[in-house]
C-alpha positions in Angstrom: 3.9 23.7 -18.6 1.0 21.3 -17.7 0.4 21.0 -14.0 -1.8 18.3 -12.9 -3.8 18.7 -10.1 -3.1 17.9 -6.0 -4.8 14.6 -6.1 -2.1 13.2 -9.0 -0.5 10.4 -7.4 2.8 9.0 -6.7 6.1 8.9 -8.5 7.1 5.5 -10.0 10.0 4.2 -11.9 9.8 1.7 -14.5 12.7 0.2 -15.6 11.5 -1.0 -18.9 10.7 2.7 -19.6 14.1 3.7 -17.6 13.2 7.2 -16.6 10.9 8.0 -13.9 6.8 7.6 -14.5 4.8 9.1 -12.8 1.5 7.2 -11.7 0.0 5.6 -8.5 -3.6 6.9 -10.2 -5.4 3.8 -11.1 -5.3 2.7 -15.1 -8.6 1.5 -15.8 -9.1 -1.0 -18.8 -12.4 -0.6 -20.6 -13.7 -4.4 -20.0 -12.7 -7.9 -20.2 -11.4 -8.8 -23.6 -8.2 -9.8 -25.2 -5.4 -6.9 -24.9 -5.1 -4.3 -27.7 -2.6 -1.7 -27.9 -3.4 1.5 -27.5 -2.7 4.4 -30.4 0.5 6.2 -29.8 0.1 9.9 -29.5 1.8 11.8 -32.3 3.6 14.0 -29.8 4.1 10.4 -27.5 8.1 11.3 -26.9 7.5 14.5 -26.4 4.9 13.9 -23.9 7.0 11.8 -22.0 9.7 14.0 -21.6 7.4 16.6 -20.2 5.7 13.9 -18.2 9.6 13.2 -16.7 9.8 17.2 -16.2 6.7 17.5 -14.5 8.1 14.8 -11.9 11.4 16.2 -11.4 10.2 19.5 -10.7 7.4 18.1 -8.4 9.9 16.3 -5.8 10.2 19.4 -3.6 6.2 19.9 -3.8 5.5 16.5 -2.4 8.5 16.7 0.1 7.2 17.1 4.0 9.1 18.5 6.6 8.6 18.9 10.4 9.3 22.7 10.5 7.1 23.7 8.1 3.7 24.4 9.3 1.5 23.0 6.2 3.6 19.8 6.5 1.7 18.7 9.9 -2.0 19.2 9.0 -4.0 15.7 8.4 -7.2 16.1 5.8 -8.9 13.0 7.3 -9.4 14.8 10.9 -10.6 17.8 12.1 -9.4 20.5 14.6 -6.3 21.9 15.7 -3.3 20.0 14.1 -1.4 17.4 16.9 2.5 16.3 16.8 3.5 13.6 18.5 7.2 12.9 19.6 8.0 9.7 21.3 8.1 9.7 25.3 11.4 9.2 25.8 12.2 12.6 23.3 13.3 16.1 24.2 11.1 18.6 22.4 14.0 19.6 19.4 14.7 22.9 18.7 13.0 23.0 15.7 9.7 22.2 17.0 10.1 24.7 19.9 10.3 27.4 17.4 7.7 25.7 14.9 5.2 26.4 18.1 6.1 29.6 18.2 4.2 30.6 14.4 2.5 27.2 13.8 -1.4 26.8 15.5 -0.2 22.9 16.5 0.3 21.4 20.0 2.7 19.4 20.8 2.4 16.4 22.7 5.1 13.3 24.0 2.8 9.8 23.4 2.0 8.5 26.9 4.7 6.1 26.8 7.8 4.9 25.4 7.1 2.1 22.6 9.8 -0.9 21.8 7.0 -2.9 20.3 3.8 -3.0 17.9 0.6 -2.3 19.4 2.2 -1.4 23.2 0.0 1.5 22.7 -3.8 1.6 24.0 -4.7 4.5 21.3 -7.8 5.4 23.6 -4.9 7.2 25.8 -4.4 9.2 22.8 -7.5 10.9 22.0 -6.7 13.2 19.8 -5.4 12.3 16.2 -1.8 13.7 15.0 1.2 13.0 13.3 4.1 11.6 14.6 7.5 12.9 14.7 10.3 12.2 11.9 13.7 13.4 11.8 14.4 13.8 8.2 12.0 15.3 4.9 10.1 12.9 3.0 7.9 12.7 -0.2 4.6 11.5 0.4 2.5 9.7 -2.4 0.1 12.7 -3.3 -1.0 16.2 -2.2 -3.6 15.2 -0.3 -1.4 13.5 2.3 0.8 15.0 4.6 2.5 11.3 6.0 4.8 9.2 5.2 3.7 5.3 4.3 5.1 2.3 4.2 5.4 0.5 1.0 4.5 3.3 -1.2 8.0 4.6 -0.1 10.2 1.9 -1.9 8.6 3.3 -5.2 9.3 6.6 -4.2 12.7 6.1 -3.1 13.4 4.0 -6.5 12.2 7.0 -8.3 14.1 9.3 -6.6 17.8 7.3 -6.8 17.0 7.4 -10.7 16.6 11.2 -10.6 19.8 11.0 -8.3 18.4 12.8 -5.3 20.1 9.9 -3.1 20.2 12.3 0.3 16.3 12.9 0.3 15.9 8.9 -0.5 18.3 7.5 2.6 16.7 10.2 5.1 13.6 8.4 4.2 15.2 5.2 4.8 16.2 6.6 7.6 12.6 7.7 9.1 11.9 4.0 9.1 14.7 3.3 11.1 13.6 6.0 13.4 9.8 4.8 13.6 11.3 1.1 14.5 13.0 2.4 17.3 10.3 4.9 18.9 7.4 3.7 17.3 7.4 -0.4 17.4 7.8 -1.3 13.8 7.4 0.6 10.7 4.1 2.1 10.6 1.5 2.1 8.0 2.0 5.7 8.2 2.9 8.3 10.8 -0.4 9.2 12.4 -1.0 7.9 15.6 -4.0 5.9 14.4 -1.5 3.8 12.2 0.4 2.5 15.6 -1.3 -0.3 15.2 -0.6 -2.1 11.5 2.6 -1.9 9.3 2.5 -2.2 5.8 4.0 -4.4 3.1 7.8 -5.1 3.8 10.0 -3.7 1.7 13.0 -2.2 4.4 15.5 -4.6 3.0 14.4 -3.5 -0.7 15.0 0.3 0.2 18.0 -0.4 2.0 19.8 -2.4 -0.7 18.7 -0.3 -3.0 20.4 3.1 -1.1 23.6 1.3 -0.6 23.9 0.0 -4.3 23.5 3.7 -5.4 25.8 5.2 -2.9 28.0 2.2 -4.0 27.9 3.4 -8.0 28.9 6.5 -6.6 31.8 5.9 -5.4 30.4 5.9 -1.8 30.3 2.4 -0.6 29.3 2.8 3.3 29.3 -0.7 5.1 29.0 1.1 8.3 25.7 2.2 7.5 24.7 -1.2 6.0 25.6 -2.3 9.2 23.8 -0.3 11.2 20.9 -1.0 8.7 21.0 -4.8 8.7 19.9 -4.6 12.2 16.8 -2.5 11.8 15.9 -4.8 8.5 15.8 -8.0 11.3 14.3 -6.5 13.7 11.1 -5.7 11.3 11.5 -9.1 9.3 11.2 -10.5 13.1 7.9 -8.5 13.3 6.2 -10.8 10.8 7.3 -14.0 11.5 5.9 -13.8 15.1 2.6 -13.8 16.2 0.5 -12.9 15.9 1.2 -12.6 12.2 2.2 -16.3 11.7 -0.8 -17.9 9.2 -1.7 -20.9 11.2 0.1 -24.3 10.8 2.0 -23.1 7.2 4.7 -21.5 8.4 3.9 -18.6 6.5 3.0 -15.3 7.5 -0.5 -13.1 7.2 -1.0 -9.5 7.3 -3.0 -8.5 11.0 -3.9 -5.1 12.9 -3.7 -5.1 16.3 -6.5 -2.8 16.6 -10.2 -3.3 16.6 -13.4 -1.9 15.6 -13.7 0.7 12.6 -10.9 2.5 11.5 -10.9 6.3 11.7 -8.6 7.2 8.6 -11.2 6.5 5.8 -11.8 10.2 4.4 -15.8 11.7 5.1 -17.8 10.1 7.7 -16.2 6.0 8.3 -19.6 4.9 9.4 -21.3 6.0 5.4 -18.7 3.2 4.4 -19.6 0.6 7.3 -23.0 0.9 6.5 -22.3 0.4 3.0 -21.2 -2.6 3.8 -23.2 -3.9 6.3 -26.0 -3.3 3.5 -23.8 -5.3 1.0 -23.5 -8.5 3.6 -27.8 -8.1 4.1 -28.2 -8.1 0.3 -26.2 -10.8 -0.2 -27.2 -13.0 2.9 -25.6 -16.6 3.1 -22.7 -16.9 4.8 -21.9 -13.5 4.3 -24.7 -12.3 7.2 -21.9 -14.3 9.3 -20.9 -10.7 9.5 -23.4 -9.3 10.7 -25.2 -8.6 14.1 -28.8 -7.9 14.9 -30.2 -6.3 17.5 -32.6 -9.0 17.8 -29.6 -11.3 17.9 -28.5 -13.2 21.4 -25.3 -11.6 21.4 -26.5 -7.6 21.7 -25.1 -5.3 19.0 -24.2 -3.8 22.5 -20.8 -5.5 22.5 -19.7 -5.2 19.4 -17.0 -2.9 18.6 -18.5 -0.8 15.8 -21.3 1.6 15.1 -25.2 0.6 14.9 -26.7 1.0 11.6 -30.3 1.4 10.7 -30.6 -1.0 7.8 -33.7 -1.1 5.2 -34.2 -3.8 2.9 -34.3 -1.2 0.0 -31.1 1.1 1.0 -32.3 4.9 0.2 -29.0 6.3 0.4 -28.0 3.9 -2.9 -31.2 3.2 -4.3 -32.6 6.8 -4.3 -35.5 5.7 -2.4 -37.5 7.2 0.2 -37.8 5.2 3.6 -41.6 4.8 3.5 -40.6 2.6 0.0 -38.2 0.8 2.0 -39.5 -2.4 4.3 -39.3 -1.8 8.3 -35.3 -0.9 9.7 -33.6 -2.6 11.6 -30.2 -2.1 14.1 -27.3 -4.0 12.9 -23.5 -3.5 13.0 -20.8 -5.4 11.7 -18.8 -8.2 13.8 -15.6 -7.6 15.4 -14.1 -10.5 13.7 -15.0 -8.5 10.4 -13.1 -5.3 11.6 -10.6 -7.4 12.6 -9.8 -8.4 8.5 -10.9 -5.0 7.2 -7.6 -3.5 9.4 -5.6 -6.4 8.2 -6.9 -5.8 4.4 -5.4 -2.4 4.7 -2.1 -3.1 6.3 -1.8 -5.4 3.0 -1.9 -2.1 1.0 -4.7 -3.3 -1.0 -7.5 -1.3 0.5 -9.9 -2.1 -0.8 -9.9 -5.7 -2.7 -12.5 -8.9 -2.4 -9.3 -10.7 -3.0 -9.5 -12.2 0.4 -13.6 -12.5 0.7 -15.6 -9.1 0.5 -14.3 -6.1 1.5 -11.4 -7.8 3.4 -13.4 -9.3 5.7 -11.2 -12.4 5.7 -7.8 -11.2 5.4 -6.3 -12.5 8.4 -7.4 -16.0 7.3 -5.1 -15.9 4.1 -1.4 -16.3 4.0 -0.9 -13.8 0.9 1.1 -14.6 -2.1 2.5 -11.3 -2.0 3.5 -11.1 1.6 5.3 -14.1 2.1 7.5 -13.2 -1.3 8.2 -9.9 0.2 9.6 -11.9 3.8 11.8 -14.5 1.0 13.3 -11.4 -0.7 14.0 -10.2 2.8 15.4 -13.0 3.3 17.6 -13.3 0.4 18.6 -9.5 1.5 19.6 -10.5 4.7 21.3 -12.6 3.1 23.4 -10.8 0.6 23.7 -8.3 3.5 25.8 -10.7 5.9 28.4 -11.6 3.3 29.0 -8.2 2.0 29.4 -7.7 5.9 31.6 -10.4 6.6 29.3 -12.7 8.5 29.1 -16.1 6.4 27.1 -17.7 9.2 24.7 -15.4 9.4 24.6 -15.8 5.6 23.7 -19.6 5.4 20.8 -19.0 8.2 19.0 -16.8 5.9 20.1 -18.5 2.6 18.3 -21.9 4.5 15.4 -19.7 6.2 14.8 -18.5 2.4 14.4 -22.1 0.9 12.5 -23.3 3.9 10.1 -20.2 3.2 10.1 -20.9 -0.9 8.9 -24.9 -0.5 6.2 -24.0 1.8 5.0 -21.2 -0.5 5.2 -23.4 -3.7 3.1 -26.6 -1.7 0.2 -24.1 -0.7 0.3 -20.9 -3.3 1.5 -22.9 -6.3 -1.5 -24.1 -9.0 -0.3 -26.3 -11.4 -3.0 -27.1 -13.2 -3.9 -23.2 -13.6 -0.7 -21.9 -13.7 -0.7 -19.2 -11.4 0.4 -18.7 -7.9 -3.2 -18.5 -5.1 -3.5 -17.1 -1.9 -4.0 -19.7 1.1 -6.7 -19.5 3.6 -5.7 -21.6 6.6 -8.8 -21.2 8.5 -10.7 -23.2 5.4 -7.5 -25.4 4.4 -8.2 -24.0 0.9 -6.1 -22.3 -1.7 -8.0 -19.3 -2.8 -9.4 -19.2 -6.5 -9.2 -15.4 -6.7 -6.9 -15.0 -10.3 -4.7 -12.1 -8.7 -1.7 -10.1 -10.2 0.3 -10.6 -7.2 1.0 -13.8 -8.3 3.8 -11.7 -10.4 5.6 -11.5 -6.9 7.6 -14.6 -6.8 8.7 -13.4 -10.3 9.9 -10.7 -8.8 11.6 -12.2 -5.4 13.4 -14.4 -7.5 11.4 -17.8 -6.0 9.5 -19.1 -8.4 11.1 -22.6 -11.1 11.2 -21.7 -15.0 8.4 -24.0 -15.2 6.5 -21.7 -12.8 7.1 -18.5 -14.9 6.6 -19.9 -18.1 2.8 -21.1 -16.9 2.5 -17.3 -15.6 4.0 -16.0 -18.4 1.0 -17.9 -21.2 -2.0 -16.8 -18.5 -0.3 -13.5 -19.0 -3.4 -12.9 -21.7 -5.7 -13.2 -17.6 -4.4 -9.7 -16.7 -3.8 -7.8 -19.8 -5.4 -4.6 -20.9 -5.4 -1.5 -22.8 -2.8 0.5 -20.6 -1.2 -2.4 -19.2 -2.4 -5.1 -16.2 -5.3 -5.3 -14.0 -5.2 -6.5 -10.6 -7.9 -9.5 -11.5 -10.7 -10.8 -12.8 -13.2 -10.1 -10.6 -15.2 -6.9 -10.7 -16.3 -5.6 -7.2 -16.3 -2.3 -8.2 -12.9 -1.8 -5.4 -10.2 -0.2 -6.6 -7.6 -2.9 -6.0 -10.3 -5.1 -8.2 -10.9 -5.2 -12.1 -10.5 -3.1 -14.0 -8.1 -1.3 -12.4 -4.1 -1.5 -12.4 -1.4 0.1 -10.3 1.9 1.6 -11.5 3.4 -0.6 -8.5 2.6 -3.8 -9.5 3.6 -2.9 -13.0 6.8 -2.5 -11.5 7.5 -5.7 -9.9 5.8 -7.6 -12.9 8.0 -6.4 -15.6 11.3 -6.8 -13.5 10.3 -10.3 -12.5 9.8 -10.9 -16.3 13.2 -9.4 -17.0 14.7 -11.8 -14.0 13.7 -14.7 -15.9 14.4 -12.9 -19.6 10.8 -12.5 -20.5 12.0 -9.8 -22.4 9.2 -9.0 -25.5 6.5 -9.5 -22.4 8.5 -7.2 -20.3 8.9 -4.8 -22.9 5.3 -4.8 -24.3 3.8 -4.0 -21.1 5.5 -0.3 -19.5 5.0 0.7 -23.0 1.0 0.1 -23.3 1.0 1.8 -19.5 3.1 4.8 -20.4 1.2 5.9 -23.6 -1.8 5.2 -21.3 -0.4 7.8 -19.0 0.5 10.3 -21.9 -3.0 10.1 -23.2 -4.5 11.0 -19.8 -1.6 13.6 -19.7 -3.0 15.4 -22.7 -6.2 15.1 -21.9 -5.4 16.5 -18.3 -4.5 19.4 -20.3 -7.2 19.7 -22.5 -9.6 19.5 -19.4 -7.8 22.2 -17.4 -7.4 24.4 -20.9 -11.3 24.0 -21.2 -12.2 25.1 -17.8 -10.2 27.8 -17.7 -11.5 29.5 -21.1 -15.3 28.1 -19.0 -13.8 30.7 -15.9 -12.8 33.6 -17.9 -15.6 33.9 -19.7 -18.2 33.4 -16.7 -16.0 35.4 -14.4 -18.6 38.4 -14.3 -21.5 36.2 -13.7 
């Protein structure tokens, strides 16, 4: 049997294909041009069902656990691996004996936590992960955390291959990181106590108690107990400081500052990247940027200095004595400030809201704001089943306050798709984006609506399914890529509105894209092992 390699992403489940898919490696569509299908393999079904073997099998490999010892290792740091339990925790029994034939320390965080960002992380200098109480599957080999919305996929997948007691302990982590950790976390490394990620808590928990429900299991205690962790992060983004301005909307926003430490390598080869990208560019995007010769020192900012040369030798190939004279710049703090925001979206890294990110906590996002609706409607749905009609018609009006406000900023009649809002500018954004297939999904947006998304369908269409845009930056939440998850919530919000031949047309495009690159996976790993045995002696 094929086995694909570490770096093979996440489990997904698409219901058009209903079986599991895996895929949270980008599909890349070849360039901008009407969509064609792409030839079925011959072998397609079978394929598939190997594909669906593969994943099953491959549950246990991606699952984490706090008493094994290659389960708390973190590839983006170095040095000797650091667990974290909360401050008010007793070291557990487990993790006294995981000392005992682990090389880890273990450390209680400074202090105890009941909110986000009640941590100053320069009191924890050394990187670790944080504790969790129950296994969970993480969405690749590389990692070794748990994150945020790359969960709800997972835990989809899982329910559909009925392994509901792994997918409610992860439900259950969150609950856990909420009450020792602030909020849900981005992930659980102590450099993620700062930002959450896309909420989708209510989406997980209706989505365990509807399958302990088919089975016979229906356990309103535990929705009840639930309910109250789903408020207590829906509360989290409709506070500041993640209120967008005057719209009564919500943005995405880190509480951190400066560069962050997660991105893999050396985080200043990126920085400079981009400081180089703002200089090249000039115009308003040098806003970004400050010079040593500047008033304002590069002293106080909060990121590195970068020598800068007007012809960059690290991209261009050149050698500095081509280049023209360096100079010391770094980036501002207001630009850091929207590059953590861009990643507690989940779309690291997109221009979507201005290069790089660099605006993000200008923007109330389309997809954010239908994520808080659909929590909405949850809580909702949650308060009857609970017997708590009150309660009930609070979230049902919360919900269609929420859905006017996003139709009078986010909605685009005349191009028939739903925009991001930048409140800072008072302008909708013009960025042609997929996630304006989220109020599809949440259930928010008119007929009229859908049916205009549903003709400017032909805007994100490829060869292997949809593309995140139009726009090329060369990101990988950018053209041409597309992402098993937003496949997901595309097709369903066709289905909600019985868009069924688009609905259909699309998971099947995207899972013979992922068969092709299954077989030539194999083809590639067949060919380098006959290139190892017969250079073995060499």
């Amino acid at each position: 049997m094929f086995h694909a390699p570490r770096y093979f992403y996440v489990f997904i489940s698409l219901l058009a294909l209903g079986s599991l898919i895996l895929s949270n490696n980008p599909i890349v569509a070849a360039e901008h041009k009407p969509a064609a299908s792409i030839p079925r393999p011959a072998s397609s079904s079978d394929s598939l069902d190997e594909i669906l073997r593969y994943i099953s099998d491959s549950w246990n490999t991606l699952t984490r656990t706090m008493n094994r010892c290659e389960s708390l290792q973190d590839t983006k740091t170095e040095g000797e691996p650091v667990l974290y339990l909360p401050a008010e925790m007793e070291v557990p029994p487990t993790i006294t004996e995981l000392k005992a034939h682990c090389r880890i320390r273990v450390e209680h965080l400074p202090q105890k936590i009941t909110g986000p960002a009640q941590v100053d992380l320069n009191k924890i200098p050394t990187p670790g992960l944080l504790y969790l109480e129950n296994p969970y599957v993480v969405p690749g080999g590389q990692f070794n955390e748990m994150y945020g919305w790359d969960s709800y996929f997972i835990i989809r997948g899982l329910l559909r291959d009925h392994r509901l007691e792994l997918a409610k302990g992860m439900v259950e982590n969150f609950f856990f990181e909420i009450s020792h950790y602030g909020g849900i976390l981005n992930a659980n490394r102590t450099y993620y106590l700062t930002r959450s990620q896309p909420p989708f808590l209510s989406s997980m928990i209706m989505a365990v108690y509807e399958a302990e429900k088919a089975a016979g299991q229906q356990n309103l205690p535990w929705l009840a107990q639930a309910y109250e962790f789903a408020v207590r992060d829906y509360e989290q983004w409709t506070h500041e400081p993640h209120l967008a301005g005057y719209t009564g909307l919500s943005r995405y926003f880190d509480h951190g500052d400066g560069p962050v430490p997660e991105i893999m390598g050396d985080p200043s080869h990126y920085y400079r990247g981009v400081a180089y990208y703002f200089l090249v560019h000039g115009g308003s995007h040098e806003r970004y940027l400050v010079r040593a010769s500047d008033e304002h020192s590069t002293d106080s900012a909060p990121g590195p200095r970068f020598p800068i040369y007007i012809c960059d030798p690290e991209v261009a190939g050149a050698g500095k004595t081509d280049c023209a004279k360096e100079e010391q710049m770094t980036l501002t703090a207001d630009f850091y400030k929207g590059d953590r925001s861009m990643r507690e979206s989940g779309f690291d890294v997109t221009f979507r809201f201005g290069p790089f990110g660099a605006e993000t906590h200008h923007y109330a996002p389309v997809c954010l704001n239908s994520l808080l609706y659909k929590t909405e409607k949850d809580l909702e749905q949650m308060s009857n089943l609970l017997g708590h009609p009150d309660e009930a018609r609070n979230w049902k009006v919360k919900a269609a306050a929420r859905q006017q406000r996003m139709v009078k900023y986010f909605w685009d009649e005349n191009r028939g798709l739903f925009f991001d809002y930048n409140f800072v500018t008072h302008k909708r954004s013009q960025y042609e984006y997929a996630t304006t297939f989220y109020p599809l999904w949440a259930g928010l947006a008119s007929k009229a609506q859908v049916r205009a998304i549903i003709e400017n369908l032909k805007l994100f269409e490829q060869p292997g399914g949809l593309a995140m845009g139009r726009t090329e930056s060369q990101a990988q939440w950018d053209f041409p890529y597309g992402w098993a998850p937003i496949h997901l919530l595309a097709v369903e919000g066709m289905r909600r509105y019985d868009y069924g031949v688009q609905a259909d047309r699309i998971p099947n495009d995207h899972s013979d894209w992922i068969v092709v690159g299954e077989q030539e996976c194999q083809n590639l790993v067949a060919d380098l092992t006959r290139w190892g045995r017969d250079h073995q002696h060499e």
